[in-house]
N, C-alpha and C positions, 0 to 999 in steps of 0.2 A: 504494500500500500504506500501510496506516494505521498509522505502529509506536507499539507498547504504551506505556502512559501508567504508569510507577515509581513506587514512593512506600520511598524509600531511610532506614530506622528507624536512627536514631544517635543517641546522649547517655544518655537516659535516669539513673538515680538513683545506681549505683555509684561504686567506688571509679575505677573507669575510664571515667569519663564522659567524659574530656578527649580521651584515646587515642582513645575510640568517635566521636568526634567528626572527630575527623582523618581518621577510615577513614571517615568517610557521606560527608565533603566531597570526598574525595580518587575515592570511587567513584562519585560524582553527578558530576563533571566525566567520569570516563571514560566512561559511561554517554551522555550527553550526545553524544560524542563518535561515538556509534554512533548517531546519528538517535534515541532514543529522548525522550521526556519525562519529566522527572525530576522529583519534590518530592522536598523533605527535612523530614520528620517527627522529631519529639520523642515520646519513650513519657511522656508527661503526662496529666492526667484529659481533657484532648480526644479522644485519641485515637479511642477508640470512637466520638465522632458522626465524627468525619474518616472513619474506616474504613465508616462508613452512609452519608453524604451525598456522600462524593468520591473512592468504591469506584477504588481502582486496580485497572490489570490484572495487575498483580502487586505483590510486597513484595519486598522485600530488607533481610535483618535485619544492620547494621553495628552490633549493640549487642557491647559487652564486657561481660562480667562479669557477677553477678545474674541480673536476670529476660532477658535477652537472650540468654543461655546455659545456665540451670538450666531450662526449656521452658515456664516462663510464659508470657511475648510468646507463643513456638507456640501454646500450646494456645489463648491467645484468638483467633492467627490462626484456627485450625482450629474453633474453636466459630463463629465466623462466615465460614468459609468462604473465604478470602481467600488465593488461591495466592501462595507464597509461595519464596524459594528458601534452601535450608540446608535441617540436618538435622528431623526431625519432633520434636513435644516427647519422646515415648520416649526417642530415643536423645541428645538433647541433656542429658536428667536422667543419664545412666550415662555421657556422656564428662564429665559437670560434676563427678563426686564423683570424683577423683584417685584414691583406693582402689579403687572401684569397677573404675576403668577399669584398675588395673594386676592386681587379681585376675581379673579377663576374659583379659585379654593373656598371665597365665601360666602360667591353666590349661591357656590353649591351647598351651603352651609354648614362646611367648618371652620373652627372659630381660631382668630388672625387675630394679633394686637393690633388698636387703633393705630392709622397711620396720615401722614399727608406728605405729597411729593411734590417737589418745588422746584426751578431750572436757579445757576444763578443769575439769570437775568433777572427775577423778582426782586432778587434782592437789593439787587442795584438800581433798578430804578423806583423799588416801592421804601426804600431804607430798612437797612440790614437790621438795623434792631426793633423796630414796631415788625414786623414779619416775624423775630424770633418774639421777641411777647406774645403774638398770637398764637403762635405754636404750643408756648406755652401754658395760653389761657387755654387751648383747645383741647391737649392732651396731656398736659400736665405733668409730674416730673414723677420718677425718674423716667430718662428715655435713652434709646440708643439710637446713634445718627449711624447711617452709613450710604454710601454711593446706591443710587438706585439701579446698578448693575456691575458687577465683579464678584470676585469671589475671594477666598482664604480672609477676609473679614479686613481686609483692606480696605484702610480710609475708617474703617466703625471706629465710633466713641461711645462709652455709657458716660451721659452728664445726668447728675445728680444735683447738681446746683446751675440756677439759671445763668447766675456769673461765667462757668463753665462753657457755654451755650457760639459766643461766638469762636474761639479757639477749635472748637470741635468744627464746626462747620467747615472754615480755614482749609482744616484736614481731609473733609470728609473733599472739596471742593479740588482738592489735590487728584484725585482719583476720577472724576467724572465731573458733568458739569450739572448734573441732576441730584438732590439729596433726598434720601429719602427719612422723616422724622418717624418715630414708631416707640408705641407705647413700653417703657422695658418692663417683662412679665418675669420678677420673682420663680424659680422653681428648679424643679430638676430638667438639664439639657438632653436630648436626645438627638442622637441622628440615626440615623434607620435607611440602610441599604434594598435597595430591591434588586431585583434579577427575573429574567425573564428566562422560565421556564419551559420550553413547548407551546411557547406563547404567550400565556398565561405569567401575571407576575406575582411573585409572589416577594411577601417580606422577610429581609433578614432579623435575627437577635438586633435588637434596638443597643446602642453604645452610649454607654452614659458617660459625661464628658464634666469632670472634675478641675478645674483651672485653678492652679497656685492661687495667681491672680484673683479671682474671682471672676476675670472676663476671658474669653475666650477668643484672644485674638491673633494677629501672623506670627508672633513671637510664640504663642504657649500653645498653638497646633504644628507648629514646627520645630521646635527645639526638645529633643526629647528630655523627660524628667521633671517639666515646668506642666503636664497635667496627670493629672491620675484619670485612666478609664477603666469603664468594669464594661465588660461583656459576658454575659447578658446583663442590660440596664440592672439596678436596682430597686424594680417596679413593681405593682402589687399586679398579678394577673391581669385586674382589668383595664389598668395605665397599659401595660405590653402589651394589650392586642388591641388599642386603644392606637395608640403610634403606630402599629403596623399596619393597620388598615388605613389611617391617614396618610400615611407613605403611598401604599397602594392606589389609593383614589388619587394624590394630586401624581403618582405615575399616570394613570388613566387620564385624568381630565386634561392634562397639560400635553397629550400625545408624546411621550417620552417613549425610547424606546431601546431593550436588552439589559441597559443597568442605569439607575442614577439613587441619589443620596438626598433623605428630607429631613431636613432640621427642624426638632419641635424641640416645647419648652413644655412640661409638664408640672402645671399650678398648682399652689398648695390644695386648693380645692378641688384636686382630681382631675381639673380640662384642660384638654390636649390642643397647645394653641402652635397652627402651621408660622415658622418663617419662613423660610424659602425652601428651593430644591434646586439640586443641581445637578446639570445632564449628564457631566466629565466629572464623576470623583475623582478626588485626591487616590492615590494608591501607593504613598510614602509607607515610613516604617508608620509612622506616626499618624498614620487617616484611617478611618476609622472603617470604612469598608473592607479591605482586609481583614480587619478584627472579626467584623462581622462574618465574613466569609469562612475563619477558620472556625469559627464556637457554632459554625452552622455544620461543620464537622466535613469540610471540604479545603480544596485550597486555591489561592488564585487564581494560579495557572490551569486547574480543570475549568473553573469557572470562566475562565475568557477562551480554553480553548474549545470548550462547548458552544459561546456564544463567535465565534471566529466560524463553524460549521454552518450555526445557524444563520450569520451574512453571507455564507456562499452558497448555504440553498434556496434566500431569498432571492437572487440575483440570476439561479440559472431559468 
């Protein structure tokens, strides 16, 4: 048996190139691992003749952030034809814009921290600080700011004091030029892997996410030692199938598709509130879907090289 010949997309031009990097390296060794052949590609002006002259039999997108998650990379895969595994560009654009994806999730009526998203043109022309009073009158404090699109918690601030409020902005402004305000919800952190099984997705063991810090940001999801995680959560039964089934719906509603990763927060009073999801997990030592992967009693590299079979028999 001849097994399929990878070509593993990581790095590329974001603010997370480093992080995307760790996850191509870390998933090209598992891959590997499972008889398969592996390159490891850059999203560079090469790429196109690479993807004409040394056609893999499939893709696998370990990009973070930018065009690796907003459905660029997709959509070039798909204008040339190139099976591929992850979500399609459609749903990768509607899990990318953080608004987006939390007005989908609560129309359908699961419950999202209050929020308001703002360009910074408002702020400039309406003045920056009667705009943050109203934020504050609106949703009131404690809150967490962060870019209303990227990932690894870049640009996020928890302000707790309104004083705080412009400094954070500042930052979050660094990153994007959209912010997004959001009510901060006290509780226990989860993030909850999915995989798509024979179609069907299902949920991994939910990762409860411990931060020295108490915030969970680029610093203490990437430096190992700075959070403590327990896999499986440390959740009463009905919290844990509680986040797995919220996982599962905003995979459904958001058109996601083979594996992505939903971050809830579970409140002291038992509800499970969506922040986001996202289509390109992390797959560092330190990300929390391989955790989830192993305590599901499997291991990476089967799990991508299942979902690698199942881009090459969508395609034939």
């Amino acid at each position: 048996m001849v097994m399929p010949t990878v070509a593993v997309l990581a790095g590329g031009l974001s603010h997370e190139r480093d992080v995307s990097l760790r996850s191509g390296r870390r998933l090209s060794a598992a891959l590997r691992e499972q008889g398969l052949t592996v390159v490891e590609w850059d999203t560079d002006a090469g790429l196109l003749d690479r993807l004409r002259s040394e056609r893999p039999d499939a893709e696998v997108v370990a990009l973070h952030g930018g065009q690796g998650e907003n459905g660029s990379v997709q959509t070039v895969l798909e204008m040339l034809r190139v099976p591929y595994v992850g979500t399609s560009s459609h749903g990768c654009r509607r899990a990318w814009d953080k608004p987006t994806a939390k007005a989908v999730l609560s129309a359908a009526g699961y419950a999202t921290p209050d929020w308001v998203v703002l360009p910074h043109s408002t702020f400039r022309e309406l003045g920056a600080q009667g705009v943050l009073d109203a934020i504050v009158d609106h949703l009131g404090l404690p809150l967490i700011l962060k870019p209303d699109q990227g990932g690894s918690a870049l640009g996020a601030q928890v302000v707790r004091d309104a004083a705080e409020l412009p400094a954070a902005m500042v930052g979050c402004f660094a990153y994007g030029d959209t912010v997004l305000a959001e009510r901060l919800i006290e509780g226990v952190e989860v993030a909850v892997g999915v995989v798509q099984r024979d179609g069907e997705p299902e949920a991994l063991p939910g990762v409860e996410i411990v931060p020295e810090s108490g915030v969970y940001d680029y610093t203490s999801r990437y430096t190992a030692g700075l959070t403590d995680f327990f896999a499986p959560a440390r959740l009463p039964e009905e919290s844990a199938k509680a986040v797995g089934e919220l996982a599962v719906a905003a995979h459904k509603l958001l058109g996601l598709r083979d594996i992505s990763r939903t971050d809830a927060i579970v409140a002291a009073d038992g509800t499970v509130q969506f922040l986001e999801v996202n289509s390109s997990p992390g797959l560092t030592e330190t990300s929390t879907v391989p955790m989830a992967i192993e305590t599901a009693g499997t291991s990476l590299g089967a799990v991508f090289a299942d979902l690698v079979a199942r881009a090459i028999r969508r395609s034939a």
